[in-house]
C-alpha positions as CSV (number, residue, x, y, z in Angstrom):
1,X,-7.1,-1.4,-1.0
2,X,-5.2,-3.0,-3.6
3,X,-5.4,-2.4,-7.7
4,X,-7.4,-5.3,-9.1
5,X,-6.0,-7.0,-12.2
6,X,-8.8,-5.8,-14.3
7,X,-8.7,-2.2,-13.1
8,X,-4.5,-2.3,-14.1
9,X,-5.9,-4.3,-17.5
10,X,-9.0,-2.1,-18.1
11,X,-7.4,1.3,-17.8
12,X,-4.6,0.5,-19.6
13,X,-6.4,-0.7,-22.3
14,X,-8.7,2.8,-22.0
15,X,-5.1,4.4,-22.3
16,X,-4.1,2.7,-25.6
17,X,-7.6,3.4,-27.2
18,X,-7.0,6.9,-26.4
19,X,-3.2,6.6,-27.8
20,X,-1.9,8.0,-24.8
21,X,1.0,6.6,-22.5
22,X,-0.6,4.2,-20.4
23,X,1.4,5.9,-17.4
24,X,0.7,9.3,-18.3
25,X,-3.0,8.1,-18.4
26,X,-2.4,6.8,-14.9
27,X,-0.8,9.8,-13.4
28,X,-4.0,12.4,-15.0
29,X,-6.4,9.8,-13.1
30,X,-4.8,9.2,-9.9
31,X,-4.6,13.4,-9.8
32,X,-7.9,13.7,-10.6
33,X,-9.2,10.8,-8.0
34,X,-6.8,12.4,-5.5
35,X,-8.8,16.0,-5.8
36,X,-12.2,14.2,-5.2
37,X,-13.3,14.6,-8.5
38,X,-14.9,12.4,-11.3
39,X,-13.4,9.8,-13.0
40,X,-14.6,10.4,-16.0
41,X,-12.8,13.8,-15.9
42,X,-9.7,12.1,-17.2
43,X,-11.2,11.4,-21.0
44,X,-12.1,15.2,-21.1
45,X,-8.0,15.9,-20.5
46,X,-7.0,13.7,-23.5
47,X,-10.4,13.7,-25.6
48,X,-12.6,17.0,-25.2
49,X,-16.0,16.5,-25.8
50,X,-14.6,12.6,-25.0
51,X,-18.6,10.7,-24.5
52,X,-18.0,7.5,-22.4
53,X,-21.1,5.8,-23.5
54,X,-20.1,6.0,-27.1
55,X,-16.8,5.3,-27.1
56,X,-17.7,2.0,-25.0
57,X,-20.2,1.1,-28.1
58,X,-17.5,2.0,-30.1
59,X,-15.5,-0.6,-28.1
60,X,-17.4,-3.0,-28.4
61,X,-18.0,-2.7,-32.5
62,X,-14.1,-2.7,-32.9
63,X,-14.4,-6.1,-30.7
64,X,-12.3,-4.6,-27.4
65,X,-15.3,-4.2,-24.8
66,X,-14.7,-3.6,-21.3
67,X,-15.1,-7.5,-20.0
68,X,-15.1,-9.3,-16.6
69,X,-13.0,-12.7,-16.4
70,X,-11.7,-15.4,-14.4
71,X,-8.1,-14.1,-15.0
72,X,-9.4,-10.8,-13.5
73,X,-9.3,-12.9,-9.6
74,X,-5.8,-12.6,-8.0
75,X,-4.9,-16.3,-7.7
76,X,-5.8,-16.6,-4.2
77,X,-9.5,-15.6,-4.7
78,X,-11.2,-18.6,-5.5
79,X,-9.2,-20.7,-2.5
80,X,-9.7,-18.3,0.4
81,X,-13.4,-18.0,-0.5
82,X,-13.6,-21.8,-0.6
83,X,-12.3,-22.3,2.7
84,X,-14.7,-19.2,3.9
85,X,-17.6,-21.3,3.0
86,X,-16.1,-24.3,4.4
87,X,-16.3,-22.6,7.9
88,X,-19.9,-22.0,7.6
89,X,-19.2,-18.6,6.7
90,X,-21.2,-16.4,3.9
91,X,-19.9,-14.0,1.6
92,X,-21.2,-11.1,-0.7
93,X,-19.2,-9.5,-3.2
94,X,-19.7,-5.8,-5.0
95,X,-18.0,-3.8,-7.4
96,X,-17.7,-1.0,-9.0
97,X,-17.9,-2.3,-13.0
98,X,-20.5,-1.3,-15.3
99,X,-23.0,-3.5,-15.9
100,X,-22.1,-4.0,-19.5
101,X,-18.5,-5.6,-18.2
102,X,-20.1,-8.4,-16.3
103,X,-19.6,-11.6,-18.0
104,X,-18.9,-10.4,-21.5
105,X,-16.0,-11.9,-23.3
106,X,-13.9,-10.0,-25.5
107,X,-15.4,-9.6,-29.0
108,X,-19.1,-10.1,-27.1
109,X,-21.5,-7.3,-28.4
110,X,-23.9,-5.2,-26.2
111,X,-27.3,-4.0,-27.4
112,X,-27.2,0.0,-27.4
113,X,-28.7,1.8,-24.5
114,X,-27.1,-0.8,-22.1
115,X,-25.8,0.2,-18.7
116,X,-22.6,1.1,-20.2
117,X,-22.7,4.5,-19.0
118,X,-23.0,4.0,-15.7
């Protein structure tokens, strides 16, 4: 499965808020994936104590939120599902993203206690 441009945007950009080498960031994550354990696992390594819904409200206050956009498609997205629908065919699409990254542009706030944590 291939690395979508917002995952390679979004966890870079985790990387630089923790001021840590975006491929050293990379490396802790991937090992930590590779082991069958939690994501989220990766903070704790740089950040102990590291509490991802705070620091995502925290985010968002210093106008850098986790957000969703049409530059986030690979270019050939929006053409292949066109000529899907053309041949009668129906398509669903799911992620992974938290709620809070859906459709929020950067510098958009989020009301506290929203699905950020998830």
């Amino acid at each position: 499965m291939p690395v979508s441009a917002w995952t390679t945007r979004e966890y870079g950009s985790r990387a630089d808020w923790l001021r840590v080498p975006r491929h050293t960031f990379a490396a802790v994550f991937g090992a930590l994936i590779a082991q069958g354990r939690d994501y989220r696992e990766t903070f704790q390594v740089f950040l102990p104590g590291f509490d991802l819904a705070e620091e995502r409200e925290r985010r968002v206050e210093s106008e850098k939120p986790e957000w969703l956009g049409e530059d986030d498609l690979y270019p050939d997205v929006r053409p292949t599902l066109s000529a899907l629908r053309e041949a009668g065919l129906w398509v669903g699409i799911a992620g992974n993203q938290a709620v809070c990254a859906a459709g929020r542009p950067a510098g958009a706030r989020s009301a506290r206690g929203s699905h950020c944590d998830e």
